[in-house]
N, C-alpha and C positions, 0 to 999 in steps of 0.2 A: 330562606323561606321554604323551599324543596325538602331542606333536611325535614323542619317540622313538620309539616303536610304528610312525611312518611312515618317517621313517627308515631302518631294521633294515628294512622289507619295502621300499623303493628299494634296499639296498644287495643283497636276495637275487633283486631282480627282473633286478639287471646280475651273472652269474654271471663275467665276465671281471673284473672288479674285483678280486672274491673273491679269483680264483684265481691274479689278480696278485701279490695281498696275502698270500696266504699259500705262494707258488710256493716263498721261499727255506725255508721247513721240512721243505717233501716231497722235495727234491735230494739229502737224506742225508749222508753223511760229505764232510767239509771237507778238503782236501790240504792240508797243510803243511809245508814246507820251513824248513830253518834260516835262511837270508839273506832270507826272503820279509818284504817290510813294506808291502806295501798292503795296504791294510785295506777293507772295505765292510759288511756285517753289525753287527751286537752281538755273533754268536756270530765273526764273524773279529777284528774289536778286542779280546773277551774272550782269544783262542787268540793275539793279537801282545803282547797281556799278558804271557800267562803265559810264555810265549816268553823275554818280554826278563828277565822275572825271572829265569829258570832261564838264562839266555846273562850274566846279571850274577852268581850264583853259583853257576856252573858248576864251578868250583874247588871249592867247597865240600862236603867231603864228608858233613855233616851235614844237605847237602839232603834235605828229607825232606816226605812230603805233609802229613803235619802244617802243617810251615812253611809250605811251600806254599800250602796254603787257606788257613790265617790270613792270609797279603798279598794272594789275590786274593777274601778277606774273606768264604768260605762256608765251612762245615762240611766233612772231609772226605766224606763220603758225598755230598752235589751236586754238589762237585767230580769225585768218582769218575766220576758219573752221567752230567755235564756232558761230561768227557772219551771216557767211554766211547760218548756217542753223537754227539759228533763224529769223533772221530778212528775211536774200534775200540779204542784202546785202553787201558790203565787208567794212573792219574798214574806210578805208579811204571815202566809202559813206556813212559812218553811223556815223563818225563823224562830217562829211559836213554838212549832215542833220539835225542835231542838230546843229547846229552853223546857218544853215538857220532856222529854225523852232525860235531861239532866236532872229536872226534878222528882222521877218515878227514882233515878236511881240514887238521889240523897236520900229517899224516903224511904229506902229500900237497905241504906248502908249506913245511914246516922241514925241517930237519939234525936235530931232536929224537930224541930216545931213545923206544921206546918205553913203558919205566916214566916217561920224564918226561910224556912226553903222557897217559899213565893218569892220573899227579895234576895235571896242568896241570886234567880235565876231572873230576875229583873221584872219580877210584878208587881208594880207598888200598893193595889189592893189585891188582899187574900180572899176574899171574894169572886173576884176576877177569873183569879189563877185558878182555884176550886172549878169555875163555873165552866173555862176550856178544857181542864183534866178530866172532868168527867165526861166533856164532848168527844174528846180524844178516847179516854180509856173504858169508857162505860161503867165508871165507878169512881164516886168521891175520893178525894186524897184522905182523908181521914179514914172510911172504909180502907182503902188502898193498906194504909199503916196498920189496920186491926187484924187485915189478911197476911200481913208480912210475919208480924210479929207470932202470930200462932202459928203459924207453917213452920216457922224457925225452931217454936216449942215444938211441935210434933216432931222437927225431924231431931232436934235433940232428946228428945225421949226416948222414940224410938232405936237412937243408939245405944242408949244403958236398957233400953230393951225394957221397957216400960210402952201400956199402951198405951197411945196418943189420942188427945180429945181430937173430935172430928168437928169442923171447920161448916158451921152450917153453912147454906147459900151460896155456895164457893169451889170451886175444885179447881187442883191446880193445872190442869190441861186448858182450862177455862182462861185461867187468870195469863197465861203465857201467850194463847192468842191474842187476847184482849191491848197485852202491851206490843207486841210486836209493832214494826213501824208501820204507816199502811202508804207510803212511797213506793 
């Protein structure tokens, strides 16, 4: 009992130890990206978890936080709690968000439809999925495609050295903030 009691007063005598030790709690909200996979924390391995779960049934449109916390094995409320204080935001925008952040980048590297890529990423109305992407990105998935596809002409043009039609309504400084995650 003596041993501990000494102990606990060495470890309050060295205050940088402390503040080592508990530096990663007080940094606050966690970034998270879609393709991100280093990991270093409990709370960034817990967030590459839940990640990959929701990036494996992504499709799925019965995803749901229910399911959710049961495979990463807490109740939904710690889960809620969990999420809410890493990221900011709650399971069901944090699994949206990843289902749109997959669908900016179908739409961005396929020929896809955009009702295929709504249920590619688990939205069974394309309505729906339209109606959060543009809450998310400030700009319709359809726009989204029309600005993809002519930035791609321009920048192939501009390599045969040709000049490139200019992109009404749009710049691409613009369009890169726009997608960025906002976790």
């Amino acid at each position: 009992m003596l041993y501990k009691a000494v102990k606990k007063r060495r470890a309050f005598r060295i205050p940088d130890k402390l503040q080592k030790k508990y530096k990663r709690v007080s940094e606050g909200q966690i970034r998270v990206h879609f393709e991100e996979a280093y990991l270093q924390t409990g709370n960034e391995k817990f967030l590459g978890e839940l990640i990959e779960y929701i990036k494996q049934n992504i499709s799925n449109p019965n995803l749901s936080v229910e399911t959710t916390s049961r495979e990463m094995k807490m109740c939904r409320v710690s889960l809620y709690k969990k999420l809410k204080m890493l990221t900011g935001k709650s399971p069901v925008e944090f699994i949206q968000t990843i289902r749109l952040q997959k669908a900016a980048h179908l739409l961005e590297n396929t020929e896809m439809k955009i009702n295929q890529v709504a249920s590619e990423v688990g939205f069974e109305a394309p309505q729906y999925f339209a109606k959060l992407f543009k809450r998310e990105y400030d700009i319709l998935p359809s726009a989204y495609v029309l600005f993809i596809r002519k930035a791609k002409t321009q920048v192939i043009l501009s390599t045969m050295g040709w000049p490139a039609p200019k992109i009404a309504g749009f710049s691409k400084k613009n369009m890169n903030n726009k997608l960025q995650t906002k976790f």
